[in-house]
BAMARVO-116761 format. One record per residue (C-alpha): residue in three letters; z, x, y. Coordinates in steps of 0.001 Angstrom, whole numbers, padded with zeros to 6 digits, always signed. Example, Ala and Ser with C-alpha at 12.3 -4.5 7.8 and 13.67 -1.06 7.14 Angstrom:
BEGIN
Ala+007800+012300-004500;Ser+007140+013670-001060;
This chain:
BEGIN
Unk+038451-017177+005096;Unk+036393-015488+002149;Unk+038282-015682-000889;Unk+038883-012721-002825;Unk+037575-013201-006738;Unk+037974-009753-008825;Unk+036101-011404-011890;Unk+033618-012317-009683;Unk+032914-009142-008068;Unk+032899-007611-011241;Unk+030162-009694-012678;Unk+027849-009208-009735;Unk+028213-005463-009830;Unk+027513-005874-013077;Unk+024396-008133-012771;Unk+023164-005254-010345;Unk+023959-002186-012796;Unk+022003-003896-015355;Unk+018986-004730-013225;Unk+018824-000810-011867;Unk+018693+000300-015325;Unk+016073-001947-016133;Unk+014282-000182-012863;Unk+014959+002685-013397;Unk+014774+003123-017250;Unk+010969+003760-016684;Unk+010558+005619-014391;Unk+013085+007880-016032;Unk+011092+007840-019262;Unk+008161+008766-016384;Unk+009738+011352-015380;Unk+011023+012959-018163;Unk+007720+012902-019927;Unk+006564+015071-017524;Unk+008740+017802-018417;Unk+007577+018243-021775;Unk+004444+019780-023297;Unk+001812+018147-025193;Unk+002971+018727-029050;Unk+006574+016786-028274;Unk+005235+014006-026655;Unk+003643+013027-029824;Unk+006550+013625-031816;Unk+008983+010400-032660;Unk+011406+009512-031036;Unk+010231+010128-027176;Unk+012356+012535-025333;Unk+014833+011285-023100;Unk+016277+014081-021301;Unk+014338+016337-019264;Unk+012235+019708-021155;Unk+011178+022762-019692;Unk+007274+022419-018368;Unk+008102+020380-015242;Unk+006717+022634-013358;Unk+003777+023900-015465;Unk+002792+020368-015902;Unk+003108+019975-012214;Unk+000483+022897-011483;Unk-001821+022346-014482;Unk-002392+018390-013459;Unk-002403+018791-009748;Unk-003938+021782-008889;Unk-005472+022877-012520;Unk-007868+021632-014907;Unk-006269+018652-015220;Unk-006450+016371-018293;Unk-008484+018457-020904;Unk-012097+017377-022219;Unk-012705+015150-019208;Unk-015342+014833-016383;Unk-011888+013177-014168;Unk-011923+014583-010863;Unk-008468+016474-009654;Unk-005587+015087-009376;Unk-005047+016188-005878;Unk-008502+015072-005074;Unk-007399+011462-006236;Unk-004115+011417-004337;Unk-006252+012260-001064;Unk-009138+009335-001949;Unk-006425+006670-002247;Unk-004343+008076+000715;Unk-007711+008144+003039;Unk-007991+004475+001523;Unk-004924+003157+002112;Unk-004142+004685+005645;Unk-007494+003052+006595;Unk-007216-000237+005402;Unk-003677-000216+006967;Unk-004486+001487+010233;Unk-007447-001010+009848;Unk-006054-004319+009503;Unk-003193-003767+012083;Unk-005434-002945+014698;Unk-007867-005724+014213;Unk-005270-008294+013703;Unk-003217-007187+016998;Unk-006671-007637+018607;Unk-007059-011321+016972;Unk-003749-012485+017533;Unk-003999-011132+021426;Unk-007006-012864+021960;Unk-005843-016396+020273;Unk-002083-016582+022161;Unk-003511-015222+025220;Unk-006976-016248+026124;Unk-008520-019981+026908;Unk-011641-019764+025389;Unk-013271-023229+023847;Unk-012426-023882+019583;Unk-009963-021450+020216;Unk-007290-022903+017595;Unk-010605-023820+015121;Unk-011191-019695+015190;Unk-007906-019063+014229;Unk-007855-021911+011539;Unk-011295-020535+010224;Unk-009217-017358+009663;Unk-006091-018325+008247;Unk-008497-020177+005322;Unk-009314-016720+004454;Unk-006456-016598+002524;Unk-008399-018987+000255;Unk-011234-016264-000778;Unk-009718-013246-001597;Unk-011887-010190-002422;Unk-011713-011024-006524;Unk-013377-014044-005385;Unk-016000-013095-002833;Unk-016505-009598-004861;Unk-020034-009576-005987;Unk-021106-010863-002325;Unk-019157-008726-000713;Unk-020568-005657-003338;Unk-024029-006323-002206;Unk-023367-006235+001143;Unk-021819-002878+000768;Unk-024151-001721-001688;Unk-027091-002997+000610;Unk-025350-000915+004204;Unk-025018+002213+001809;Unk-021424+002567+001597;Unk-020967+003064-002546;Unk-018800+006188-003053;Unk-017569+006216+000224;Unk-014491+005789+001917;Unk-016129+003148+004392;Unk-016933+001190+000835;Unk-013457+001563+000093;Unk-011631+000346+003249;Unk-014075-001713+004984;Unk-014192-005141+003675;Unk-010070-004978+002590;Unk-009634-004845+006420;Unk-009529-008159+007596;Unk-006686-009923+007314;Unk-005845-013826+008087;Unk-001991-012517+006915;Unk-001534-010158+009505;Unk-003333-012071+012323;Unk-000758-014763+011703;Unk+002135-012873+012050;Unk+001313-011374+015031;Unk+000575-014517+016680;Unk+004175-015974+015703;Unk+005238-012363+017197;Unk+003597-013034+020539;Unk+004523-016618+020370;Unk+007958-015081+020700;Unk+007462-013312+023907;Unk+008398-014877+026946;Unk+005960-016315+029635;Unk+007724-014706+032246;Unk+006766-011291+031237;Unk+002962-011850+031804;Unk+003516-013802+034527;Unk+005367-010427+036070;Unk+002503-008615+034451;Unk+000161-010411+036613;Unk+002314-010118+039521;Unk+002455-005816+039365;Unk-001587-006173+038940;Unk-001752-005421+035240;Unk-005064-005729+033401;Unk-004683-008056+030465;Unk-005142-004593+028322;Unk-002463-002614+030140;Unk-000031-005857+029611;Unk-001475-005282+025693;Unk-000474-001798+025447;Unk+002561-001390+027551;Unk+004353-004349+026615;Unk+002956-006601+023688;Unk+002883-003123+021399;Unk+006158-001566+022366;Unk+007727-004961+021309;Unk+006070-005142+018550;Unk+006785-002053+016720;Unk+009224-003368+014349;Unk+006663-005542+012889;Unk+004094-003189+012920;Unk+006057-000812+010604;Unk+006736-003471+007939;Unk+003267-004700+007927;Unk+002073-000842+007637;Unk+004624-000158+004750;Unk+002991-003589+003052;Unk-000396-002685+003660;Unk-000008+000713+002590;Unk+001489-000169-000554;Unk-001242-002819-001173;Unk-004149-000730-000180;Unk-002588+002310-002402;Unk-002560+000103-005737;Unk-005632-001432-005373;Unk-008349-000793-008333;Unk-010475-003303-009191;Unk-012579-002725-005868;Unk-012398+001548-006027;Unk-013724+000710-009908;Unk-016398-001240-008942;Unk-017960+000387-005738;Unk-017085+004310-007140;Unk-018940+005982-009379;Unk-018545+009679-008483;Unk-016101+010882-009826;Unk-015109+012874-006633;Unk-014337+009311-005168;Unk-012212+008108-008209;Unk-008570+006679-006774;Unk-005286+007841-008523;Unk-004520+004158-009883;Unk-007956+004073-011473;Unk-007283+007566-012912;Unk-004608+006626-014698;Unk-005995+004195-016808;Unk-009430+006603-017567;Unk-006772+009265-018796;Unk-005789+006689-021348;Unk-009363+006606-022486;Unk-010662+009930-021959;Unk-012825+012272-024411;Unk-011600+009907-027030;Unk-008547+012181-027835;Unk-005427+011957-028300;Unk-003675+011190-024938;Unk-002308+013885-023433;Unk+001371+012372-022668;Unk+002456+014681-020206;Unk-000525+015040-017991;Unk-000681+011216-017113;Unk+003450+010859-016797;Unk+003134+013645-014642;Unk-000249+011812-013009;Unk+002202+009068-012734;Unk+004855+010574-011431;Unk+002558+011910-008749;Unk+001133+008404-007665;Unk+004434+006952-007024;Unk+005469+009513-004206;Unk+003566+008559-000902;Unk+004074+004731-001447;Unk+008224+005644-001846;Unk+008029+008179+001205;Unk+006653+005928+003009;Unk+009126+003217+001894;Unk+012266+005655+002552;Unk+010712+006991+006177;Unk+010397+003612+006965;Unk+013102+001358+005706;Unk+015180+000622+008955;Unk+012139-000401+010707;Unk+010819-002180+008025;Unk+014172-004735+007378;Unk+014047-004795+011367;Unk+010471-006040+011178;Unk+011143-008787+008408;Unk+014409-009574+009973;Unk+014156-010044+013658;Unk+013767-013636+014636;Unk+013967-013044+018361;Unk+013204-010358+021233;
C-alpha cells in the first residue's frame, strides 16, 4: 500500500514548477525578444512580455535581408544546410550500424568479436580528437563546403552499432531458424523481420542523432567557408560578431527561435516511439 503524504506531494510539485521555470524562463526571454524591434531591445530593462514585430521579424530574418551589414547567408538557407546535415548523419549512422550489428550477431566470420571490439574503442577518439586527420582527409577527397564534408565522417558510430547488437541479441533463435525453414535469404530475414522489430529503437536513436547532428559546430566551422554552407548553430554565434555593430537583438532571438523548431518537432512527432525505444527491455 502507497502511503498518501500531502506535504510530500506538495514539495515535489513544487521541485518540478521551479525546474520548468528555470526551462522555460529562456526560452521565454527567446521568444519574446523576437517580438520586438531593434531600438527596445537595447533599452534597459529587457522586455518580458511579447511586442508587436513577431511577425515582421519573422519575414525580415527568414526570408529577408537578414541581419544588416553582414555577408551571413539566409536564414532559411542555414536551417536547410543543418537539416540536410543532420538527416544525413542520422539516416547515415542508422543504416550503417544496422548493417554492422547484422553482420556481428549473425555471421561466423574469423576475429569476428575483435571487429566489433575495434569498433566499440571508437568511442575513445571522437572527432575533436581525430579532427585535423580527419580534415585532411576530407580536404584531400574534395569535400570542403559540401554536405558530404559535413555528414561523412560523423557517420560512423561504435554507439549505435552496440545497441543494435544488444537489440538483435534480444531476438529469438527460433525466428531465423523459421526464416531458414520458409527459404529466406539472410537479407529478406534483415528486412522483414530484424527491421520491423526494431523500429522502436530506430526512432529513439534517429531523434538522438538528429538532435546531435543538428547542434554540431565545431566541424561545419572548420570544413565551411562559403557562406552558402554556413549551419544555423554557427550562425548564431557570427551574428554576435557581425559588421562590428551593435547586435541586432531581435534578429538572432528570432534566429534562435527558428533553430529550436525541427529538433522539438521532431522530439514531439516522435516521443511515444522514442520512450518505447529507451524503454523496451524485451520483444
Amino acid at each position: 500500500m502507497v502511503e498518501n503524504r500531502p506535504l510530500l506531494t506538495v514539495i515535489s510539485h513544487l521541485i518540478l514548477l521551479v525546474g520548468i521555470l528555470l526551462i522555460a524562463l529562456p526560452i521565454w526571454i527567446t521568444f519574446v525578444a523576437a517580438t520586438h524591434d531593434e531600438a527596445r531591445m537595447l533599452q534597459a530593462p529587457i522586455p518580458m512580455l511579447p511586442g508587436g514585430y513577431f511577425w515582421e521579424n519573422f519575414k525580415r530574418t527568414l526570408f529577408g535581408s537578414g541581419l544588416s551589414g553582414t555577408e551571413i547567408a539566409p536564414v532559411w538557407r542555414m536551417l536547410a544546410n543543418s537539416l540536410a546535415m543532420a538527416m544525413m548523419i542520422s539516416l547515415g549512422k542508422i543504416s550503417i550500424s544496422l548493417i554492422s550489428a547484422f553482420a556481428i550477431v549473425y555471421f561466423k566470420f574469423p576475429f569476428r568479436m575483435g571487429f566489433f571490439w575495434l569498433i566499440f574503442i571508437t568511442l575513445m577518439l571522437p572527432v575533436e580528437v581525430r579532427i585535423m586527420p580527419t580534415f585532411q582527409v576530407v580536404a584531400n577527397l574534395g569535400m570542403l563546403n559540401s554536405y558530404w564534408g559535413l555528414s561523412i565522417p560523423l557517420i560512423a558510430s561504435a554507439t549505435a552499432t552496440f545497441m543494435f547488437r544488444q537489440v538483435f541479441l534480444t531476438i529469438p533463435d527460433e525466428m531465423l531458424e523459421s526464416a531458414r525453414i520458409d527459404g529466406a535469404s539472410p537479407m529478406r530475414f534483415f528486412w522483414d523481420i530484424l527491421i520491423p522489430l526494431s523500429r522502436t529503437n530506430i526512432a529513439a536513436l534517429f531523434v538522438i542523432l538528429f538532435i546531435y547532428g543538428w547542434n554540431q559546430y565545431l566541424w561545419p566551422l572548420l570544413i565551411t567557408t562559403d557562406a552558402d554552407m554556413t549551419t544555423i548553430v554557427m550562425s548564431i554565434k557570427q551574428m554576435l560578431e557581425a559588421a562590428e555593430q551593435s547586435p541586432q537583438w531581435n534578429v538572432i532571438m528570432m534566429t534562435a527561435l527558428l533553430a529550436m523548431i525541427p529538433p522539438v518537432f521532431v522530439v514531439i512527432s516522435m516521443q511515444k516511439l522514442f520512450v518505447q525505444g529507451l524503454t523496451e527491455t524485451d520483444k
